[in-house]
LUMTI-810614 format. One record per residue (C-alpha): residue number from 1; residue in one letter; y, z, x. Coordinates in pm, whole numbers. Example, Ala and Ser with C-alpha at 12.3 -4.5 7.8 and 13.67 -1.06 7.14 Angstrom:
<pts>
{i=1 | aa=a | v=-450 | w=780 | u=1230}
{i=2 | aa=s | v=-106 | w=714 | u=1367}
</pts>
This chain:
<pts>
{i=1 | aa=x | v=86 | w=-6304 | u=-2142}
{i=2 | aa=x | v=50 | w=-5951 | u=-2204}
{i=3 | aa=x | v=-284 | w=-5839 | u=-2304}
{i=4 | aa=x | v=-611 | w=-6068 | u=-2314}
{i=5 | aa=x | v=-873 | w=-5981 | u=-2534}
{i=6 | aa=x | v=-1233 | w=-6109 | u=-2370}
{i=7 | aa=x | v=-1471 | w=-6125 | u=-2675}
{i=8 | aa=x | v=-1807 | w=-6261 | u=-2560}
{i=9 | aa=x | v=-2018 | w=-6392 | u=-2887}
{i=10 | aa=x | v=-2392 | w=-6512 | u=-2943}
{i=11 | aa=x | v=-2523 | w=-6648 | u=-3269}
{i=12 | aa=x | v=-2227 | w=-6485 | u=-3446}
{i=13 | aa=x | v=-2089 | w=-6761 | u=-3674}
{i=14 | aa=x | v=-1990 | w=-6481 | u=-3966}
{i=15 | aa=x | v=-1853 | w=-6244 | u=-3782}
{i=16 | aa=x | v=-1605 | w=-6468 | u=-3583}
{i=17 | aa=x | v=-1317 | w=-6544 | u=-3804}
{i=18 | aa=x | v=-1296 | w=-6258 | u=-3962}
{i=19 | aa=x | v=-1286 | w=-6101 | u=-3649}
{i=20 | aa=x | v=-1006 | w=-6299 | u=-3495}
{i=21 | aa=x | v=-807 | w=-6251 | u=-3862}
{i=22 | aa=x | v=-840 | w=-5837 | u=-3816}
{i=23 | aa=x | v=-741 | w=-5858 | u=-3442}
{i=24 | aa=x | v=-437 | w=-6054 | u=-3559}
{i=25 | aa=x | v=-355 | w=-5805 | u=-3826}
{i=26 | aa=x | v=-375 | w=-5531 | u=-3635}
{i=27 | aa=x | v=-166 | w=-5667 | u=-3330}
{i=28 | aa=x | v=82 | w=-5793 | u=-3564}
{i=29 | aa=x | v=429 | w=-5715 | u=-3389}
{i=30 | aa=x | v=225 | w=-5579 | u=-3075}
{i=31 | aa=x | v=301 | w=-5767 | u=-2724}
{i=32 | aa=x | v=236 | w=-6072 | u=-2665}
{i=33 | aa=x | v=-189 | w=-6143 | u=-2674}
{i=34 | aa=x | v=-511 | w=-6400 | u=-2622}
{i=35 | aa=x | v=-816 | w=-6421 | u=-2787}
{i=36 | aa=x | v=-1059 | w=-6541 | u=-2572}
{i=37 | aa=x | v=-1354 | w=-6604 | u=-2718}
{i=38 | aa=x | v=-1679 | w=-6711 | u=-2496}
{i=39 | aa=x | v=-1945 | w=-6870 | u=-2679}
{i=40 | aa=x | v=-2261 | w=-6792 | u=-2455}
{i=41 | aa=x | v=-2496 | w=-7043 | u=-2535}
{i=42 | aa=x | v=-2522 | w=-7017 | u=-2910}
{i=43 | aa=x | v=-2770 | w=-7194 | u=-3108}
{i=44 | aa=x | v=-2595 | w=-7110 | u=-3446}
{i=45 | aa=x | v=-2276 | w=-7264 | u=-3640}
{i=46 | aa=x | v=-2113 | w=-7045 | u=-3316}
{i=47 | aa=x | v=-1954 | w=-7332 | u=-3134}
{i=48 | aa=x | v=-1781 | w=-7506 | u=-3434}
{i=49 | aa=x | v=-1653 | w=-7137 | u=-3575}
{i=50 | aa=x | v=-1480 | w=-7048 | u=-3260}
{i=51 | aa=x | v=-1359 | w=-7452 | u=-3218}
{i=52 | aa=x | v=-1196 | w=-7387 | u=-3614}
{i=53 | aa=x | v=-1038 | w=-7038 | u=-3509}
{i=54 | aa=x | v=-849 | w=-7222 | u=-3202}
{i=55 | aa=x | v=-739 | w=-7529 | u=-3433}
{i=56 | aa=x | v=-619 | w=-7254 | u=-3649}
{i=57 | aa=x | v=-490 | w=-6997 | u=-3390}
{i=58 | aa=x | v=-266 | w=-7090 | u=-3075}
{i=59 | aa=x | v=-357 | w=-6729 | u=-2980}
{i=60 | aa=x | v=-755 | w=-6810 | u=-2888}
{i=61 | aa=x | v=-846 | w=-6966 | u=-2644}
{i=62 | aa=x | v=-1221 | w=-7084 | u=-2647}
{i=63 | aa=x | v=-1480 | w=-7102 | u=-2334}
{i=64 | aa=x | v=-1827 | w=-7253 | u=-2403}
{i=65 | aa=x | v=-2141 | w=-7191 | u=-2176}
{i=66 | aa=x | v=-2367 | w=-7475 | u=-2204}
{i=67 | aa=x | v=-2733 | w=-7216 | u=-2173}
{i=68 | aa=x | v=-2738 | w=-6856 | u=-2256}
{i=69 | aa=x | v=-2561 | w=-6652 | u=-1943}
{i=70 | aa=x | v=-2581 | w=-6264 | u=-2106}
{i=71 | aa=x | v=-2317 | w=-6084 | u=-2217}
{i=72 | aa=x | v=-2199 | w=-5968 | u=-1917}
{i=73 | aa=x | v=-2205 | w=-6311 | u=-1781}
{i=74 | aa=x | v=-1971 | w=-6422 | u=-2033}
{i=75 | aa=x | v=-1740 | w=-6118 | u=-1983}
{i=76 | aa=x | v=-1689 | w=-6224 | u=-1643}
{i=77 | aa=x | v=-1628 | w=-6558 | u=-1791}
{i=78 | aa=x | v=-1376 | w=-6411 | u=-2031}
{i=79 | aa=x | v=-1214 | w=-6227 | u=-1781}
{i=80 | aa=x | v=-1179 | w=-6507 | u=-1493}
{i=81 | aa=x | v=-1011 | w=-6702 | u=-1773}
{i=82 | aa=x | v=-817 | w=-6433 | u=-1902}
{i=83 | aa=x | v=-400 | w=-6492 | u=-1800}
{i=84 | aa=x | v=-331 | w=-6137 | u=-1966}
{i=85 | aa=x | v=-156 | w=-5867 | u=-1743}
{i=86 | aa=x | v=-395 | w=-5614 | u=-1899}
{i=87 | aa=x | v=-762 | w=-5729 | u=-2031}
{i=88 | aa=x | v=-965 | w=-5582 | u=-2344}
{i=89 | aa=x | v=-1272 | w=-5645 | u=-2413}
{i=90 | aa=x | v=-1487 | w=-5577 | u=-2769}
{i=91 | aa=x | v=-1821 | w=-5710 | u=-2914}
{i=92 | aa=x | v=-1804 | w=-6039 | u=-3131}
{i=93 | aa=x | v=-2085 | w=-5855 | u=-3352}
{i=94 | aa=x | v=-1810 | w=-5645 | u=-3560}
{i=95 | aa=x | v=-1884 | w=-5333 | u=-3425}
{i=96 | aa=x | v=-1598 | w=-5266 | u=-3264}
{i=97 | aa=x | v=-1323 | w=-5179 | u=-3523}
{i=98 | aa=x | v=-1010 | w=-5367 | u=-3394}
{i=99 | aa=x | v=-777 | w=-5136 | u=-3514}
{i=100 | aa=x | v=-884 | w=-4949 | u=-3175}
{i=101 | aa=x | v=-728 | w=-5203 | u=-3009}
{i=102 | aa=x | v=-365 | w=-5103 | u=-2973}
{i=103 | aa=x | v=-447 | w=-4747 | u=-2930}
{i=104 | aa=x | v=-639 | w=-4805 | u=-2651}
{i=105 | aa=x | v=-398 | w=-5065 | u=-2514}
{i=106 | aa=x | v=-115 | w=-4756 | u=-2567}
{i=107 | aa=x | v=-365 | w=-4519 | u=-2406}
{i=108 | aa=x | v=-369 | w=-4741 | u=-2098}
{i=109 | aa=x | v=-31 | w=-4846 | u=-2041}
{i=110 | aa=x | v=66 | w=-4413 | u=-2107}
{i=111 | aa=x | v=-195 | w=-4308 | u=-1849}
{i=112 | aa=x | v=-188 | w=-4176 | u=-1553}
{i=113 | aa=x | v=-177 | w=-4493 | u=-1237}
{i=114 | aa=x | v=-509 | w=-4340 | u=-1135}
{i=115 | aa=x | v=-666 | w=-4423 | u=-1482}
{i=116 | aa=x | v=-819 | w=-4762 | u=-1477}
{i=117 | aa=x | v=-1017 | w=-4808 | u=-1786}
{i=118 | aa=x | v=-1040 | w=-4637 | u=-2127}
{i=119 | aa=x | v=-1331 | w=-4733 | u=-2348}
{i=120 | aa=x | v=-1451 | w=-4682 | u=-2677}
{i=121 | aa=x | v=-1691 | w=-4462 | u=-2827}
{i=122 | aa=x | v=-1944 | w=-4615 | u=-3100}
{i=123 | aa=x | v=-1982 | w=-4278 | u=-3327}
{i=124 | aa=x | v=-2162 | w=-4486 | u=-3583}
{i=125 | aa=x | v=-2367 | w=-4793 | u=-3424}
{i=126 | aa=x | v=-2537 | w=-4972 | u=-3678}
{i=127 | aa=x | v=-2849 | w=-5075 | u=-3401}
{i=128 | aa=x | v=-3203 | w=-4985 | u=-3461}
{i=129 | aa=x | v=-3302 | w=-4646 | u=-3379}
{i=130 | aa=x | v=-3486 | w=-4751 | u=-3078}
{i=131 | aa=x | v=-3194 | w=-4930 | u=-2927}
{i=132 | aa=x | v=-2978 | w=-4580 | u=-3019}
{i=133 | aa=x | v=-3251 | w=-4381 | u=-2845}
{i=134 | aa=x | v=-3270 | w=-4613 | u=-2560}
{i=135 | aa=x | v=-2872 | w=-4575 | u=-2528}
{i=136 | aa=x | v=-2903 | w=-4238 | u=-2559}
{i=137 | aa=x | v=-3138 | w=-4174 | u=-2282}
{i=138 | aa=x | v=-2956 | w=-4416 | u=-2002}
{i=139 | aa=x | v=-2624 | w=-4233 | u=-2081}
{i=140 | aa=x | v=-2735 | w=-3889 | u=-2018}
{i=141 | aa=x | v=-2889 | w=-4020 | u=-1674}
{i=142 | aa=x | v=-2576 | w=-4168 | u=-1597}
{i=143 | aa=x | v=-2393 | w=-3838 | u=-1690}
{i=144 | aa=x | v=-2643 | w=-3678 | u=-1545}
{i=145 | aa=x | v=-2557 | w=-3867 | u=-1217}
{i=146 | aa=x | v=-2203 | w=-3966 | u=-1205}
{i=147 | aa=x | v=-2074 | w=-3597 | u=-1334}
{i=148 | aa=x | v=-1836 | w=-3761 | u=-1585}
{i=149 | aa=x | v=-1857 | w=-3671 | u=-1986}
{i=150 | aa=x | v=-1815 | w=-4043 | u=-2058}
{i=151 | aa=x | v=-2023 | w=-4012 | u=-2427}
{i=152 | aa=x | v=-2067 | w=-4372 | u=-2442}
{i=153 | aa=x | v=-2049 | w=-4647 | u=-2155}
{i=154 | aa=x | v=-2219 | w=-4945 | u=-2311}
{i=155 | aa=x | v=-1948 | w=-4939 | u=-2600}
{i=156 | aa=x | v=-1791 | w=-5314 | u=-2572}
{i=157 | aa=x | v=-1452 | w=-5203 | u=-2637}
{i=158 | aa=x | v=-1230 | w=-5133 | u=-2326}
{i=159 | aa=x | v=-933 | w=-5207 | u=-2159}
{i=160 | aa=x | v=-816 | w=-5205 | u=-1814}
{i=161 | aa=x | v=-555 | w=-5367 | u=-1601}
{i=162 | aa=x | v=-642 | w=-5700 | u=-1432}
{i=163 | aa=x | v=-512 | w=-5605 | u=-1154}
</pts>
């Protein structure tokens, strides 16, 4: 396995297989991938959405915690799981545009062996302005700290090598 794509999802029963169907458009003739989808405790139609994508798709894999962990929680789960040389990881809410995906993935595998993460940027987050605000405020205290011109460090979508 090639690339595994760690996609951690609460309550998101209508955003799930239409998800996994973009992903698979977009990686169409791409190396060889996982979906692996983490169901974090959902209270929704979640756990039977993600059960129908597997039945449907030899590509996902499915990992169910039985009490709400947190999203990072379920990353790790995601990742521990993972058998991908190189791991991705994106939001299950659709705000992450999968076509990002294999550009990243190229980005990676073209950079430099020092570089061992590229991320996304979320230009247009569709999250209440307080949440934007909040976002805004933590990431120039992190730039502020760290030095870097990261613009956006809570943006689900990255990919870095397992190793």
């Amino acid at each position: 396995m090639d690339l595994s794509i760690v996609i951690p999802v609460f309550n998101e029963a209508g955003n799930i297989a239409p998800l996994v169907d973009e992903i698979s458009r977009r990686l169409a003739g791409q190396p060889d991938y996982e979906n692996v989808l983490v169901d974090d405790g959902s209270t929704d139609g979640t756990p039977d959405v993600v059960r129908i994508c597997r039945q449907q798709d030899s590509r996902v894999r499915v990992l169910c915690h039985r009490e709400r962990c947190g999203q990072s929680a379920a990353i790790a789960s995601g990742v521990d799981a993972a058998t991908g040389a190189w791991i991705a990881t994106m939001d299950g809410d659709g705000q992450n545009d999968p076509a990002d995906l294999p550009v990243l993935y190229r980005s990676i595998r073209a950079a430099p062996a020092d570089v061992m993460l590229v991320t996304g940027y979320r230009k247009h987050r569709h999250d209440s302005w307080l949440k934007r605000f909040s976002s805004r405020v933590a990431n120039a205290a992190r730039r502020a700290v760290l030095r870097d011109s990261t613009p956006d460090t809570g943006c689900g979508l990255k990919v870095f090598a397992r190793a």
